[in-house]
Structures are given as structure tokens and as C-alpha cells.
N, C-alpha and C positions, 0 to 999 in steps of 0.2 A: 340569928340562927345559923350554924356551921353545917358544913355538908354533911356531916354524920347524924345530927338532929334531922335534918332536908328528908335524909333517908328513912330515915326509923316513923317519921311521919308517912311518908310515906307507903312504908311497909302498914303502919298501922290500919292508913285507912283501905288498903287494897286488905288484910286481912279482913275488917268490917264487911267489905263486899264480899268476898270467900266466904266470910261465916254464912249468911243470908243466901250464897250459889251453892254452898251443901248442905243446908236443912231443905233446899230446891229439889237437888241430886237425891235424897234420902228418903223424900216423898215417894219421888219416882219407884224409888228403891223399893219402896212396899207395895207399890200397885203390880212391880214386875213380879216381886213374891208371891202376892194374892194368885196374879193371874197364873203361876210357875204351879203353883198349891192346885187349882182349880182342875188342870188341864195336867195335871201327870209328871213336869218336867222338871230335872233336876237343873237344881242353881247352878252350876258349871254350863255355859257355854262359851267354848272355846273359842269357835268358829265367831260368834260378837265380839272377842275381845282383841281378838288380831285385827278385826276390822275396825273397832275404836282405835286401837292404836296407833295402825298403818292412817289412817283420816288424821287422829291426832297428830300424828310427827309433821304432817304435811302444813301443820297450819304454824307450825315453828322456822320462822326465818334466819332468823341467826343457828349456826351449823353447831354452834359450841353448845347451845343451850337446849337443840334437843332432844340430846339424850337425856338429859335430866329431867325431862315434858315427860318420857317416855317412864324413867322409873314412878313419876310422877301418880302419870296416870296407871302404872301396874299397880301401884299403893291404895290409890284410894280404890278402883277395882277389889282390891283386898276387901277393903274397910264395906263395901259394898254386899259382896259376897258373905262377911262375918254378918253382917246384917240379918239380910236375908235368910239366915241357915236358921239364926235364933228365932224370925217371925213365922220358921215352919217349922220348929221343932217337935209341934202337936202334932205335926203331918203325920197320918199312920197310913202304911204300905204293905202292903197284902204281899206275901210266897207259901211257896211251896214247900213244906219238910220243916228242917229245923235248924238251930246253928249248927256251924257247920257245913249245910249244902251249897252248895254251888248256886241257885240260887239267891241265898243268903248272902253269901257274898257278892254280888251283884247286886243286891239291894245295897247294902251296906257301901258299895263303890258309887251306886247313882242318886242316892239319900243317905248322906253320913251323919245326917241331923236326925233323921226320923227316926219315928218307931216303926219297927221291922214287926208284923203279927204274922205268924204261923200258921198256913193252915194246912188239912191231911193229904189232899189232891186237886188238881186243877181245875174243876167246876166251883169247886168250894174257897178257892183265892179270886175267881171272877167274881164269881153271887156276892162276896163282900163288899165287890166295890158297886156294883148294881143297885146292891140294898142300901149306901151310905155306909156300911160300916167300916171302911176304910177309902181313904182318899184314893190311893193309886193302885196297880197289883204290876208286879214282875214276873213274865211269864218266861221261859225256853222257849221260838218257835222254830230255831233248826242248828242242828252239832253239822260241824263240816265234814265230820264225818260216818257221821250215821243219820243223815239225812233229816227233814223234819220231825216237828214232835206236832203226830195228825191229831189229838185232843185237843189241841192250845186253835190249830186252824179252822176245826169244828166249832168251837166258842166263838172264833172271829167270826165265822160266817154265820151263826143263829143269834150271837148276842150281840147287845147294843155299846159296848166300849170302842174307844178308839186308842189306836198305839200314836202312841205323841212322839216315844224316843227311841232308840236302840242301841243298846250297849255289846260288843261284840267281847268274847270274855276267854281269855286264854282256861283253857282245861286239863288240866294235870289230876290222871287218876293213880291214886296209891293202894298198895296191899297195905290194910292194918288189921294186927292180930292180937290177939294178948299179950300183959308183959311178959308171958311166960313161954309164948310161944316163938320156933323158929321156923323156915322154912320149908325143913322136911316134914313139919308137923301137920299142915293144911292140907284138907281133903278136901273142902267145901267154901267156896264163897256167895254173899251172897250181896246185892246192891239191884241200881235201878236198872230195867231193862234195857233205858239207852246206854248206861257204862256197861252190864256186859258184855252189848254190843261193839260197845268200841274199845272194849279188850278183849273180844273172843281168841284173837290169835294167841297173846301168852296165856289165856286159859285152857287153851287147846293144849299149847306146848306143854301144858304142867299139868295136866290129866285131872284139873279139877272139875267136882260136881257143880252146878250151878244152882241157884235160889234165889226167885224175881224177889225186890222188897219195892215199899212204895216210893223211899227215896232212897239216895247214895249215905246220907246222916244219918235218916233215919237206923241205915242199915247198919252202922256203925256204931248205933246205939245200940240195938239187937247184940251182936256181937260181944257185947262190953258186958249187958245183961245175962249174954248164956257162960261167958267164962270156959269156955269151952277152947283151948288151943287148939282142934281143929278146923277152927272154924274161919275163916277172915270176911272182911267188908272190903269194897273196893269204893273208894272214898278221898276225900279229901287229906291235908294233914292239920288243915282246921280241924278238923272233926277226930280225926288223931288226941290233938291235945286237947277237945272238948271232953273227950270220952276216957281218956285216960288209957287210950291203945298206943300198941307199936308200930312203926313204921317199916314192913318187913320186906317191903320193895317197892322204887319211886317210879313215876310217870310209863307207867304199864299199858298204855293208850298206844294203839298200833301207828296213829298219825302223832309224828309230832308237832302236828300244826293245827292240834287238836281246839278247837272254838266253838264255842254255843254264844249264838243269840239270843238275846233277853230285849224282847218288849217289855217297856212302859206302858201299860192300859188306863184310861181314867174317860168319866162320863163326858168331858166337854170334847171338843176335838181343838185341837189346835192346827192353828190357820196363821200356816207364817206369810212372808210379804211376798208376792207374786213371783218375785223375780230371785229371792233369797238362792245364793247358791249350794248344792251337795246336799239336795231335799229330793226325799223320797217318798213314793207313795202307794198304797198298799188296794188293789181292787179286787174285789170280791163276786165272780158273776156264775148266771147260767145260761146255756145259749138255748134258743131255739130244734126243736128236733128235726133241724132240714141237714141236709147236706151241705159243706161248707161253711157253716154257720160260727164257728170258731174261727177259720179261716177269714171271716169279713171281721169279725172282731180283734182279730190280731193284724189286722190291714190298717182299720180304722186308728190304733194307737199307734202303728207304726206311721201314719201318713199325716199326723200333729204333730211328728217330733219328740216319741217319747220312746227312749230305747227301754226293752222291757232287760231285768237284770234274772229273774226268776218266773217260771213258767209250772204251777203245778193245776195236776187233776187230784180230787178227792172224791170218793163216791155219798153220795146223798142217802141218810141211814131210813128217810121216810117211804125213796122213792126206790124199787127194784131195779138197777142197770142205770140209772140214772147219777151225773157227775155234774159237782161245780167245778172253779177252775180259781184259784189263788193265784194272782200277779203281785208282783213288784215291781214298778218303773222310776226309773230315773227322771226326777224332776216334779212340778208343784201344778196339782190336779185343779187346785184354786188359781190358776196364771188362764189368762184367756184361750190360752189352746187347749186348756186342762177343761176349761167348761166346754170348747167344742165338739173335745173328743167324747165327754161324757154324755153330750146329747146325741154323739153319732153313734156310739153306746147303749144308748138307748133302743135305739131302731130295732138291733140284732140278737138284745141280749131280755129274755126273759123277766131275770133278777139278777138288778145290779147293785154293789154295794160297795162305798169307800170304808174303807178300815182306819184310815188314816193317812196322814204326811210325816214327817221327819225326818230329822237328820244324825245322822250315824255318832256316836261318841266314841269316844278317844278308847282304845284296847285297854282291858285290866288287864 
């Protein structure tokens, strides 16, 4: 036997082991799906795949060889990821409005496999996922610039989902009008109360009338239907070419660093690993009607070690004068200081409630 045979044997039988280490890898691969399906979470996570990698290169000794370790493992990551996309292609995912919305596209960006279902307003995309009729739902719960969206926090706090993910989602709002129309032509726009919120300024400046719609797409399909050149949507340019309108002026948003959060919601909760880093977690409470009583509760999370990131009150619609209080803290409520804080939590706080953990995904 010549050294080129030596080799090719040898290749053969380290393939044989390969073959038997990725039908291993591809098992796994479907328990991760299952468990991804179950719990809300889209197949991209970035944050495990730099940390496979960064481990991986480490276990490569020779310097020549592993970069090649490295494309190595991005490839089958691939082949892992195509996997998984086709084992939840049934996945069906609950929004708000229709294509088009913004929304929509954040579905679309955090399940590019699934089916996206529609539904008219935001009680009505939770109770889907509540009842089973849809796996996940993608909620808004705050624009950077027109502050949160109080419906979506109200659901956290009375209903039983938990947010698994969060997609942070660049927002560009456009004037679309008919093809017939120009811009001396508009007298009236009409879209959702948080976009013309966060274009009041050029709607001020351009003396238009305003008209709340239930979404930004939706309102653009209004638009399309009345055929009316004075009339625009303030909307996407998805929703432009969905609807068959003009683009009569672009990114109308008085911030240009204009962003909406979109939760993941889904009935299981997801429970990453204690220590998992750029995990965040969502609490939901009421306090006691004593004096200071907030005060001890903002003590007690600050003296575990959790920096809070957001800090809201919302008024309780049962009780007259009566407030809960929406947190966000930096860091994993399931890590052993996370159960401490939540029994010193306890003491202070009325009704308490985890919303969830997660971690932030990549900007659309």
C-alpha cells in the first residue's frame, strides 16, 4: 500500500466516524427545534454560534489548520440551521395587521420559515397563542421614540405568555399615496396612532388632517381602496408595493434612530443557563400601600446585583388610583441571585410576576 492509498484509507475511515458524529449532531438538531418551536425562539442565535466557534478554534492546535476548523464549523452550523428551519416550517406565528406592517416584517426577520397569521388587534394575536392556535405571537412593546405600547404591557401583566426574544427593529415611516397623486395633493393622512405619533412634527409642518387606523398596512390598504389622491397612509414601502401606492416621501419619522421592540411571546417560558451572558429579564409587580414600598423593592433588585435597564408605572384598569410597575433587568432571574431577589421580592411586593428572560437579537 503507497502513501496515497495510507491516506485515502484513512480519510475513508475517519469519514465513517463523521458519518455516525452527524446523524449524532442532527438529532440534537431536532430536540433544539422542538424545544425553539415550544418556547417562541427563533433559529438564529448568534450569540451560541460565536461561542461554538471561539471554543472551537481553541481546540485546533496546528495554526494553519484552524481557520479551516472555523469555516468548517460555520458550514455545518449552516446545514444545521437549514435543518431546523424545514422541522418548523408548520410553525405558525401570530401579528398584528397585515403584510406589510412592520410587524409583519419582524415576524418575517425572527421566523423566515413560518407561517406568519394575521390578526385585527393585540388581544386578539395573544388569545391565539393562549388558545393553541398559533405557536408564537410578535408583539411591539416600545418605539424609542414614542414610548411604550400600554396594550401589549397590559397583556403581560393579566396574561399567561412569556417573552422568550426580542428583536429590536429599525423603523422607517413613508408618505404613500396614489399613483396619481402628488404632494400638493394631500390633505389627510391616515395610519397607526404610534406612527402619527412619531411623525407629528412633518405632519404639523404640512398642515395635514389626521385619521387614527388600526394599523400602518392596514391603513395603506384603506388608502388604495378609497382611490382618493387626497388622501395618504403613513406606512411602510413594503406596503407601498403590496398595495400598489406611491412613495410621496421617505423616512418622515422625526427620530432617525427611529426603533420598535418586538417580543417573542409563547406559553412555555424559556430558561437559559444560569450564567448565559446579555440575558435579560422582564418583572411584572405591585407593591404594598405603605410608604416606601417601591423604594424597598428597587433596593432589593439593586442589592443582588441586577441593574434595572427600564423602569415603568402603568395604572390598574380594575383598581381606582391603583399602579403596577413594568421592569426590565439586566441579567438571568433563574441564576441564584435571581431566585434570591425574587423571594426578597416577595416580602414587599403584593403581586409578583416574571414575564420572562431573553436575549436581544441582532437589529433588522
Amino acid at each position: 500500500m503507497n502513501e496515497l492509498e495510507k491516506a485515502r484509507q484513512i480519510i475513508n475511515e475517519v469519514d465513517t466516524e463523521m458519518a455516525k458524529l452527524f446523524e449524532r449532531r442532527m438529532r440534537a438538531a431536532e430536540m433544539v427545534a422542538h424545544y425553539k418551536k415550544e418556547n417562541g425562539l427563533p433559529i438564529l442565535d448568534s450569540g451560541r454560534e460565536d461561542e461554538i466557534i471561539s471554543r472551537g478554534a481553541k481546540r485546533i492546535e496546528d495554526q494553519a489548520l484552524r481557520e479551516y476548523y472555523v469555516n468548517f464549523l460555520k458550514d455545518t452550523m449552516k446545514v444545521s440551521k437549514q435543518y431546523q428551519s424545514r422541522l418548523t416550517q408548520g410553525m405558525r406565528v401570530a401579528y398584528c395587521g397585515t403584510e406589510g406592517a412592520f410587524a409583519h416584517i419582524a415576524t418575517r426577520k425572527i421566523f423566515p420559515s413560518a407561517v406568519s397569521v394575521a390578526y385585527p388587534d393585540f388581544p386578539s394575536v395573544y388569545d391565539a397563542v393562549v388558545k393553541g392556535e398559533c405557536d408564537a405571537a410578535v408583539l411591539p412593546v416600545e418605539n424609542s421614540y414614542n414610548g411604550e405600547v400600554g396594550q401589549v404591557t397590559d397583556l403581560l401583566f393579566s396574561g399567561s405568555l412569556y417573552i422568550n426574544s426580542m428583536l429590536e427593529l429599525a423603523v422607517s415611516h413613508d408618505l404613500l399615496g396614489t399613483p396619481d397623486a402628488e404632494m400638493a395633493d394631500i390633505k389627510e393622512v391616515v395610519s397607526h396612532p404610534q406612527a402619527l405619533g412619531q411623525c407629528a412634527e412633518y405632519i404639523r409642518n404640512n398642515g395635514f388632517a389626521t385619521h387614527e387606523y388600526t394599523n400602518t398596512a392596514l391603513a395603506a390598504k384603506h388608502v388604495a381602496k378609497k382611490g382618493d389622491k387626497t388622501l395618504a397612509a403613513i406606512a411602510s414601502e413594503e406596503a407601498a408595493e403590496i398595495f400598489g401606492l406611491k412613495v410621496l416621501a421617505r423616512n418622515i419619522n422625526a427620530s432617525r434612530s427611529n426603533t420598535t421592540r418586538f417580543a417573542v411571546l409563547s406559553r412555555s417560558e424559556n430558561i437559559p443557563g444560569a450564567k448565559k451572558m446579555d440575558v435579560y429579564s422582564v418583572l411584572l409587580f405591585t407593591v404594598k400601600h405603605e410608604a416606601g414600598s417601591l423604594a424597598k423593592a428597587l433596593d432589593i433588585i439593586g442589592a443582588y446585583g441586577f441593574n434595572m435597564r427600564t423602569l415603568r408605572s402603568r395604572p390598574m384598569k380594575e383598581l381606582l388610583w391603583q399602579y403596577y410597575f413594568y421592569i426590565e433587568i439586566e441579567g438571568n432571574i433563574h441564576s441564584e441571585e435571581g431566585k434570591e431577589m425574587l423571594r426578597g421580592l416577595e416580602a414587599c411586593c403584593d403581586r409578583l410576576k416574571s414575564a420572562g428572560t431573553f436575549t436581544k437579537q441582532e437589529q433588522g
